[in-house]
TORTI-682200 format. One line per 3 residues: their letters; for each residue x, y, z of N, C-alpha, C, CB. Coordinates in nm, 2 decimals, decimal comma, padded with zeros to 4 digits. Glycine has a CB too. Layout:
a = X/Y/Z/X/Y/Z/X/Y/Z/X/Y/Z  ...
***
This chain:
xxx = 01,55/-12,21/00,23/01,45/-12,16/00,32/01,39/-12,28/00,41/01,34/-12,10/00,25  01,39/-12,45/00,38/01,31/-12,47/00,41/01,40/-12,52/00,54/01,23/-12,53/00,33  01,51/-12,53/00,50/01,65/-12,53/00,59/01,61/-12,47/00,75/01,79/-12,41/00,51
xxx = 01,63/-12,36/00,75/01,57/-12,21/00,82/01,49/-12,28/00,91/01,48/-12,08/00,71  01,34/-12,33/00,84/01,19/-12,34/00,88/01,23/-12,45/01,01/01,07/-12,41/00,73  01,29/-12,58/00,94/01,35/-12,74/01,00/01,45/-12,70/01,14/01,45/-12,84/00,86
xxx = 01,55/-12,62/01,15/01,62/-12,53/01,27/01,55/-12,48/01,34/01,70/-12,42/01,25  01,46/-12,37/01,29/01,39/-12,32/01,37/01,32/-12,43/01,45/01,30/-12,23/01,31  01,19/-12,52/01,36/01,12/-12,57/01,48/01,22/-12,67/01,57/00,98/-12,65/01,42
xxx = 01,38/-12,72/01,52/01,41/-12,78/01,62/01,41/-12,70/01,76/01,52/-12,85/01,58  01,39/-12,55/01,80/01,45/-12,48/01,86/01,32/-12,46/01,96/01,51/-12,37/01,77  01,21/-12,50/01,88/01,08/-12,43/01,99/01,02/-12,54/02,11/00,93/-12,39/01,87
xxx = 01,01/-12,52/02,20/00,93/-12,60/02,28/00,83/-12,62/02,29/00,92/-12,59/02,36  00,77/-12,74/02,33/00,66/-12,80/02,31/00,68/-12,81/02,52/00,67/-12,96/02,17  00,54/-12,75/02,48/00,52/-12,79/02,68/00,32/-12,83/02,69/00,58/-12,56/02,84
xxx = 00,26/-12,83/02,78/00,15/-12,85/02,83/00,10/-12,75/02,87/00,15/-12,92/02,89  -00,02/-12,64/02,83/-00,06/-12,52/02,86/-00,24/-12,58/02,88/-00,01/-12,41/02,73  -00,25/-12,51/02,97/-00,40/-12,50/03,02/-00,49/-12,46/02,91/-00,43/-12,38/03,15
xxx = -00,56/-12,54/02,89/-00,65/-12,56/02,73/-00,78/-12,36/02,74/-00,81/-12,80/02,77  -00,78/-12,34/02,87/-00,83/-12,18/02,91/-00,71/-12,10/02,86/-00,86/-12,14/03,10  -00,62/-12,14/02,86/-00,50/-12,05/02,86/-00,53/-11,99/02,69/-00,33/-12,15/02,89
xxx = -00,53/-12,09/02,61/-00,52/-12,12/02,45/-00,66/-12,00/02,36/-00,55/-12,33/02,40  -00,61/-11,93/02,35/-00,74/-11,84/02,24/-00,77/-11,87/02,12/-00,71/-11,71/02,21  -00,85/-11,89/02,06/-00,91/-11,90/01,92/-00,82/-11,73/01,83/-01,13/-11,89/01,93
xxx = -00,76/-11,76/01,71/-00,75/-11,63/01,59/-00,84/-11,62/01,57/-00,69/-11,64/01,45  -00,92/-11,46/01,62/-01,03/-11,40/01,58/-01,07/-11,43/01,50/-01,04/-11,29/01,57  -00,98/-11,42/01,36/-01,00/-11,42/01,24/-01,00/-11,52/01,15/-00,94/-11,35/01,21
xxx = -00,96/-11,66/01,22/-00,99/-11,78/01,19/-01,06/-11,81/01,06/-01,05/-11,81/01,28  -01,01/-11,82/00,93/-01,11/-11,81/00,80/-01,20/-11,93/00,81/-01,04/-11,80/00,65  -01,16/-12,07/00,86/-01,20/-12,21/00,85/-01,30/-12,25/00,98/-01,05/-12,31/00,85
xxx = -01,42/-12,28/00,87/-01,53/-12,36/00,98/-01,50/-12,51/00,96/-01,71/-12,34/00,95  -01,46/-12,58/01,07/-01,39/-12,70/01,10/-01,49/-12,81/01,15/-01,28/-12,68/01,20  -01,60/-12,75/01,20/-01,71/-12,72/01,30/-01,75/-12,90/01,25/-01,85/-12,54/01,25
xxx = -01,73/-12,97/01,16/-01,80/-13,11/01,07/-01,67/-13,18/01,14/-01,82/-13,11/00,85  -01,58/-13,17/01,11/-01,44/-13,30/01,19/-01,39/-13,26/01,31/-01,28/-13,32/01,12  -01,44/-13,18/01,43/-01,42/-13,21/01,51/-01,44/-13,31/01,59/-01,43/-13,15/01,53
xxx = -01,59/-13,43/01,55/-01,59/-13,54/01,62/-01,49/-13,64/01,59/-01,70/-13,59/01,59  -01,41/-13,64/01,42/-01,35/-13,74/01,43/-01,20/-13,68/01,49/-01,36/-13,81/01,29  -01,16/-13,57/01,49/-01,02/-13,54/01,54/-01,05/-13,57/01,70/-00,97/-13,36/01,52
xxx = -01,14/-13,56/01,80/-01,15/-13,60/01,94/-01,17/-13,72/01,91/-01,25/-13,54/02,02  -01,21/-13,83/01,82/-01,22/-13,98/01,85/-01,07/-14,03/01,82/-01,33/-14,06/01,75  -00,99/-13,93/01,74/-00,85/-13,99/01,71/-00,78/-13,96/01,84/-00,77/-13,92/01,56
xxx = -00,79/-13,82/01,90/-00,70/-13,76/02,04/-00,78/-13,90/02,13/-00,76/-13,54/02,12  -00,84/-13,91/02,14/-00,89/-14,03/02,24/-00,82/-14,18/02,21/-01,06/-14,05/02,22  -00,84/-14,20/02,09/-00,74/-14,31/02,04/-00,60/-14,30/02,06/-00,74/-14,32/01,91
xxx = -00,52/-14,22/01,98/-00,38/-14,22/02,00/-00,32/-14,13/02,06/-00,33/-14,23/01,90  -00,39/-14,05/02,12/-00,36/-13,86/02,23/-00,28/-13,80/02,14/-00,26/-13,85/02,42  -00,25/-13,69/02,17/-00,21/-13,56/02,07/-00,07/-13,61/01,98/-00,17/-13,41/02,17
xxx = -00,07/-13,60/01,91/00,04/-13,62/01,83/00,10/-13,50/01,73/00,02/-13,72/01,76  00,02/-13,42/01,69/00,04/-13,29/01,67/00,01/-13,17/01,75/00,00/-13,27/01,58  00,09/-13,08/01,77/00,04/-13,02/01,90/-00,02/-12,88/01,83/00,17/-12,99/02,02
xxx = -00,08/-12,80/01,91/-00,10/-12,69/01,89/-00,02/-12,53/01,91/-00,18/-12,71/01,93  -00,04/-12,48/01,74/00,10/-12,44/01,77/00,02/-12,25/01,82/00,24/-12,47/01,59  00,11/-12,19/01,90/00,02/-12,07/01,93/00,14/-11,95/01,98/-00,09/-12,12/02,07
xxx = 00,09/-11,83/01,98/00,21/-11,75/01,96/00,24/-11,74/02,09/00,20/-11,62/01,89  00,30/-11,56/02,12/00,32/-11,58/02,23/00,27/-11,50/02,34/00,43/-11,58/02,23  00,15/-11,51/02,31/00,04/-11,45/02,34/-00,08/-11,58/02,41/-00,01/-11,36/02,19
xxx = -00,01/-11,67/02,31/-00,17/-11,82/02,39/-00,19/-11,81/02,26/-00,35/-11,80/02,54  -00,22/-11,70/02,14/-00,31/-11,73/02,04/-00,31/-11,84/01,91/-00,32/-11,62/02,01  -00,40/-11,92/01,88/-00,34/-12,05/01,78/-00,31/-11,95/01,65/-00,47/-12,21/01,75
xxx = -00,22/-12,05/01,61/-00,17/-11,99/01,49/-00,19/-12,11/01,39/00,00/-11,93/01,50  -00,20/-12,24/01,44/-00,23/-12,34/01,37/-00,31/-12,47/01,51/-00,06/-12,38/01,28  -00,43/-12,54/01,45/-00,47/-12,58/01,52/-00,61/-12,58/01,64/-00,38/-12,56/01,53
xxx = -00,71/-12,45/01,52/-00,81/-12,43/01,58/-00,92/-12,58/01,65/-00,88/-12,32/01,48  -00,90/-12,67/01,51/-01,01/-12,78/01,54/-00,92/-12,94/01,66/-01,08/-12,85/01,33  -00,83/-12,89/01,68/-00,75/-13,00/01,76/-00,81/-12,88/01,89/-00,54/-13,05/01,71
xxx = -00,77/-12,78/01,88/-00,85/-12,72/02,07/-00,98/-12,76/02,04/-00,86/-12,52/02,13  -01,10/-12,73/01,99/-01,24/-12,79/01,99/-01,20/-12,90/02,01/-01,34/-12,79/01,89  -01,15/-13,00/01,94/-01,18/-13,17/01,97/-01,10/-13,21/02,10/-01,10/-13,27/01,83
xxx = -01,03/-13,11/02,13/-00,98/-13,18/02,29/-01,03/-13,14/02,44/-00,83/-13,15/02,30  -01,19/-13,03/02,37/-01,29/-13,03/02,50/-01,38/-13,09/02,47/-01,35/-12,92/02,55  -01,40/-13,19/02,34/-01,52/-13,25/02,32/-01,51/-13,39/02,34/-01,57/-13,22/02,20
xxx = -01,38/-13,40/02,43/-01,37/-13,57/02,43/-01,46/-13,61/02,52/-01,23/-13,63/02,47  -01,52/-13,75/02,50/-01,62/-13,80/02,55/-01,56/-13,91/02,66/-01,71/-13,85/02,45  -01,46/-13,95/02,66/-01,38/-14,04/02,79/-01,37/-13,88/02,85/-01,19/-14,17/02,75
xxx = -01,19/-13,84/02,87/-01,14/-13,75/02,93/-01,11/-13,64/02,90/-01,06/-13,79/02,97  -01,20/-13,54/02,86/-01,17/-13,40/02,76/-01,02/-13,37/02,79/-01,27/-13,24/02,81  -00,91/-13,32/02,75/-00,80/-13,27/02,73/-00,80/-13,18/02,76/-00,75/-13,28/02,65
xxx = -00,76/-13,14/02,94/-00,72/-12,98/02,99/-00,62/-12,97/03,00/-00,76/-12,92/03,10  -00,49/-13,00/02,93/-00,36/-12,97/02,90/-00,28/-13,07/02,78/-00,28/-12,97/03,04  -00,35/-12,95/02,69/-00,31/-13,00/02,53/-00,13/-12,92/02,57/-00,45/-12,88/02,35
xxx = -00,05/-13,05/02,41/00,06/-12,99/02,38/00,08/-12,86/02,30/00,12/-13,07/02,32  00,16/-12,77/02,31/00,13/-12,67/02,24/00,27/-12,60/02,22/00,02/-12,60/02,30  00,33/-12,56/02,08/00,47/-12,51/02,08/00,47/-12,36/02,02/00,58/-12,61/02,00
***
């Protein structure tokens, strides 16, 4: 299976989507709401390195507190996070 998982993501694209574009999962169980300062001090440091991953709809499927931390940046907020 995990075979499968490692193909698949070689298969998906990763592009740059308008950070308005990207929706929150309604149903989101995780308040993240405490590390978002340090996830925007790291995107400011070393810029995205994991992207956000979202269906095909805009909606995140993984990745709620990297969208908060990339409108809370205090140099240049991030209005076109990676996202696959």
């Amino acid at each position: 299976m995990a075979r499968d998982w490692r193909e698949y993501l070689r298969t998906q694209e990763i592009k740059t989507v308008a950070i308005d574009a990207i929706k929150p999962y309604p149903n989101n169980p995780r308040d993240n709401e405490k590390a978002v300062p340090a996830v925007a001090a790291s995107i400011e440091r070393f810029g995205f390195r994991n992207p956000i991953l979202v269906d095909g709809d805009g909606v995140i499927i993984e990745g709620h507190t990297r969208r908060l931390a990339a409108t809370r940046q205090t140099s240049r907020p991030t209005r076109w996070p990676p996202c696959a």
